[in-house]
N, C-alpha and C positions, 0 to 999 in steps of 0.2 A: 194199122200196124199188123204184118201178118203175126203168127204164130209162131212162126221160126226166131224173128224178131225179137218180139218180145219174150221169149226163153232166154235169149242172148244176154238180152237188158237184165234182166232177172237174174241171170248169173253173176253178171258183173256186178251186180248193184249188192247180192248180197256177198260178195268174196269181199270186196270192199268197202260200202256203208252198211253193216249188216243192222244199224241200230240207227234211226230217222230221228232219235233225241242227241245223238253222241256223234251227229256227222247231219250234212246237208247231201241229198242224192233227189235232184227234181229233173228228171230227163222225159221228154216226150219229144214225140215226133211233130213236125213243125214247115213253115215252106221258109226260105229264103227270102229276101228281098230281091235274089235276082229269079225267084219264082225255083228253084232248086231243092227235093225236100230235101231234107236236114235232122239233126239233133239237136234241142235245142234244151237249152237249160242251166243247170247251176249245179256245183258241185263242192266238195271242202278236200274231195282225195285225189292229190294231183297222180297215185298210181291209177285209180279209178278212172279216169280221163283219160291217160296212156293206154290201158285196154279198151274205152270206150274209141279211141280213132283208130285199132288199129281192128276193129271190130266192124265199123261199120262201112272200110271198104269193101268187104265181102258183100252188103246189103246195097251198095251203089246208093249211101247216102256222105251227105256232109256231117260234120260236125260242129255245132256255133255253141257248145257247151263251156260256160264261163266258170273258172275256178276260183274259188272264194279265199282271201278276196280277192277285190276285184277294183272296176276302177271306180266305181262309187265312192268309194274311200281312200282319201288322201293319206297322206302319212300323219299329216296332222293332226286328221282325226281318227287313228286307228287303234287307239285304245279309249276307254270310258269307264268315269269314275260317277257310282250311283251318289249321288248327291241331296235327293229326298227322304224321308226316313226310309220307305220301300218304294221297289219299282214292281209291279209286276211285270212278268215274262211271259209271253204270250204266244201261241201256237201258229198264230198266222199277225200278218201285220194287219190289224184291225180292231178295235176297241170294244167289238161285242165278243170276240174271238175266247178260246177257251183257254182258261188260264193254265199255265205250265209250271213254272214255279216262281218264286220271287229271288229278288235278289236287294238287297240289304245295303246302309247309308257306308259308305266309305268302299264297298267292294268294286274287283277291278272286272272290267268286261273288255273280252278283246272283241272285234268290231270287222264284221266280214261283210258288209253287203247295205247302203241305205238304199232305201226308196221313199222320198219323201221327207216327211217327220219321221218314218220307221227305221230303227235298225236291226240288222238282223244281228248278233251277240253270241260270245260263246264265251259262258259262264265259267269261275274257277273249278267248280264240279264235272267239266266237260258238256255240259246239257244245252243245245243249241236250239233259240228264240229267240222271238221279235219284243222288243220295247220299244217306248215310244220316246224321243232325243228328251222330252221336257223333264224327264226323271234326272239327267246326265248333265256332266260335263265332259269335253273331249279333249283331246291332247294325244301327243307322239308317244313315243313309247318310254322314252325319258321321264316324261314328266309323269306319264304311270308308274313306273320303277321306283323315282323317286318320291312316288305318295305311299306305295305300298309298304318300301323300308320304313316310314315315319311312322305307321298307321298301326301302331301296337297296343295301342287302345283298345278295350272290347268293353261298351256298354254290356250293364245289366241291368237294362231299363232306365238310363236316365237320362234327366232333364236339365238342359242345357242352357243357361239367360247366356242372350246374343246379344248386339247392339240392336237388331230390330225387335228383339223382341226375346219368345218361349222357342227352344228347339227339341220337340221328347224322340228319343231315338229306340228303336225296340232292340230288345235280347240278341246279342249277337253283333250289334254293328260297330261300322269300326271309326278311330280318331285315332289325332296325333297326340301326341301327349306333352305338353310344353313346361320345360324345368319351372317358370315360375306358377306353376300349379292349373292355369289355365288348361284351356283342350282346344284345336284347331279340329275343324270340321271338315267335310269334305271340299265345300262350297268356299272354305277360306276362312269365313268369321271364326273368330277367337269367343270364347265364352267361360261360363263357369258351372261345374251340375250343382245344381241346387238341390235336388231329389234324384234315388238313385245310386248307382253307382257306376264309374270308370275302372277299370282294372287292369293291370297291364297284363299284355297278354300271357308271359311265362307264367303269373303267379295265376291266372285263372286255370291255364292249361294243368298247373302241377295240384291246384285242387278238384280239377276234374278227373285226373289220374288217379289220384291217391282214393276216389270215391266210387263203387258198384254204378256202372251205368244206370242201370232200374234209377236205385236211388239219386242219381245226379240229376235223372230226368223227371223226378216229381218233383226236386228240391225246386226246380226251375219255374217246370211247366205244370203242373197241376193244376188243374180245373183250367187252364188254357184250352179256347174254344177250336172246334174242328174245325177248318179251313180248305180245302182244295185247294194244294201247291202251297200251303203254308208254310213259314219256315218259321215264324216267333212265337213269343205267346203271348200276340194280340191273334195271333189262327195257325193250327198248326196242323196237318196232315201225319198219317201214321211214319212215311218214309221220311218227312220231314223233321220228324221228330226223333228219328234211327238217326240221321244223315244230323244233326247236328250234335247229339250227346257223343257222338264219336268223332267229328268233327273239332269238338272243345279237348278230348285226350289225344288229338294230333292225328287221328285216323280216317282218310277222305274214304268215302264209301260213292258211290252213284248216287242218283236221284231217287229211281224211285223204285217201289219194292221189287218187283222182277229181277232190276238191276243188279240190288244188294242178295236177289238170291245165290250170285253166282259169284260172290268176295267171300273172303278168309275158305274154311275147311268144312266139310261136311260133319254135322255130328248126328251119328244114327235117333232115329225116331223112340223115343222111349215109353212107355205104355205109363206108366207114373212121374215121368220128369226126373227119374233118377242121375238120368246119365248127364241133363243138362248143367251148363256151369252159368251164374249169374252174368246177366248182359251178353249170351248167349240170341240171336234173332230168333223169333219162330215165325215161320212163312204158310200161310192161309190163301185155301183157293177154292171159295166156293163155288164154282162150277165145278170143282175136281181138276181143272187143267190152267187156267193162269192165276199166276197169282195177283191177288189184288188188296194182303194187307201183310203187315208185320210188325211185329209184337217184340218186346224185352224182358227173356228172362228173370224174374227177380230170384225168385228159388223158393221154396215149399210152395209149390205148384201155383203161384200165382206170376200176372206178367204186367207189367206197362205200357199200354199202345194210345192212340191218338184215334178215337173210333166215333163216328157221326151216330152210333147207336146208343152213343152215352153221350154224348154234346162233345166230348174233346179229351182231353187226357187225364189219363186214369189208371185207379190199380184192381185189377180181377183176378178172381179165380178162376183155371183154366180146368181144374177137375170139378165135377161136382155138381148137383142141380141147379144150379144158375142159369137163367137165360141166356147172358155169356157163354157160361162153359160149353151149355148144349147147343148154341152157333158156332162156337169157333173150334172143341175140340174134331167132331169131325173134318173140317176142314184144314186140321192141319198137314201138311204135303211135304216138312220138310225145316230142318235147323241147318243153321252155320254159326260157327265160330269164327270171329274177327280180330282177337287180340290171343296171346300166349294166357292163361291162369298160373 
């Protein structure tokens, strides 16, 4: 690929996928089957595509770059409803592959691309990965629509007797909720939580509102272990753990911290925490340039994050001789605000 080329690619790629979790952009140069080079590859931005053919007549190639989705997927199965308690979400379609995030028993996945047993998914947080079909069930879009209205359920950890058996569902996921007191699962069985609780989803949303993120998130998750790509509290990751306590007060944030740097408002860096307001993020980068943690204001200089340096989720001091303190205050790089105080 000369150099002119791949500037071009590079332009297009970042005016339109500029983000490889929040969009599909895999183009390389390739030969034809009638021996013709070509462009070859997959995509999710049908503008992106439009610039990529009218691009590479200039370069005397073709274009064989497939837009997601695609034909892999029928209509019948182009949506998918996670059916196991979790699924993880995966970076490549591969079972050693590096985990991405998970995705949760009743959540809806829309379905761009199989290979295999693999599909490739693009989650309700926008964050696009491969899982593998056995987590899933598939269906049109109907039949998604129609599980999602029903699905106003939100486990808070329980435990569900089924006809075959135990079903334990983690923090966060979802059911239908059935007038004679019962709960339909994702899978279909009807069952009862014996342990636990079902909630419906307004009255959890309005006690999650009514409560300091900080505090909602230890009420939860405390002493919940650190996980890479975690979203419950059997493993929970730092943005995992931002992306659901504001997820529970109606507020969809990205995946993962970088992401969530750049939602709601900037609020200036403060030498004592003065300026910050509770559930407030704070964004840490210890290299000085990406970020790679973030943290929840609680207020009198302490914060609530989700950190492998303490096993999992917890509450610190961010001033002060602490081990803590004196790791993370220098690296802090930067606050936002996500809701009105």
């Amino acid at each position: 690929m000369t150099d002119r080329l791949e500037r071009a690619l590079g332009d297009v790629a970042r005016r339109w996928v500029p983000d490889l979790r929040a969009g599909v952009w895999e183009v390389a140069r390739a030969t034809s089957r009638a021996g013709q080079p070509v462009l070859a590859g997959a995509t999710t931005s049908r503008d992106g595509l439009v610039a990529l053919r009218t691009m590479v007549v200039g370069h005397g190639l073709g274009c064989e770059v497939r837009l997601l989705p695609d034909e892999s997927v029928s209509a019948d199965e182009s949506w998918a409803v996670v059916t196991a308690a979790v699924a993880p979400l995966l970076s490549q379609p591969a079972l050693r592959a590096e985990p991405a995030t998970q995705a949760l028993h009743g959540e809806v996945l829309a379905v761009l691309e199989r290979r295999g047993a693999w599909l490739r998914v693009r989650a309700p947080d926008e964050y696009h990965a491969w899982v593998h079909f056995g987590y899933l069930a598939l269906g049109p879009a109907e039949w998604a629509d129609d599980w999602s209205s029903r699905a106003s359920g939100v486990s808070l950890g329980a435990d569900v007797r089924v006809e075959p058996g135990r079903c334990r569902l983690p923090f966060g996921a979802r059911v239908a909720l059935r007038g004679d007191g019962r709960v339909e699962l994702a899978d279909g069985w009807l069952g009862h939580v014996t342990s636990g609780a079902v909630r419906p989803e307004m009255e959890f949303g309005s006690e999650a509102r009514i409560t300091a993120p900080g505090a909602w998130a230890l009420r939860h998750f405390q002493g919940a272990p650190f996980l890479w790509g975690g979203r419950t509290t059997w493993g929970v990751d730092c943005s995992g753990l931002v992306q659901v306590t504001y997820a529970a007060r109606g507020i969809g944030l990205p995946r993962d911290s970088d992401q969530q740097a750049l939602a709601g408002q900037e609020v200036p860096l403060d030498p004592d925490g003065g300026g910050y307001a509770p559930g407030d993020l704070l964004f840490f980068a210890e290299d000085g340039k990406r970020i790679s943690h973030v943290a929840l204001w609680v207020g009198e200089g302490r914060v609530v994050h989700s950190s492998i340096s303490r096993g999992g989720v917890g509450e610190d001091q961010l001033f002060g001789d602490e081990d803590v303190a004196r790791r993370l205050l220098p690296a802090l790089v930067g606050v936002r605000r996500v809701y009105s105080t």
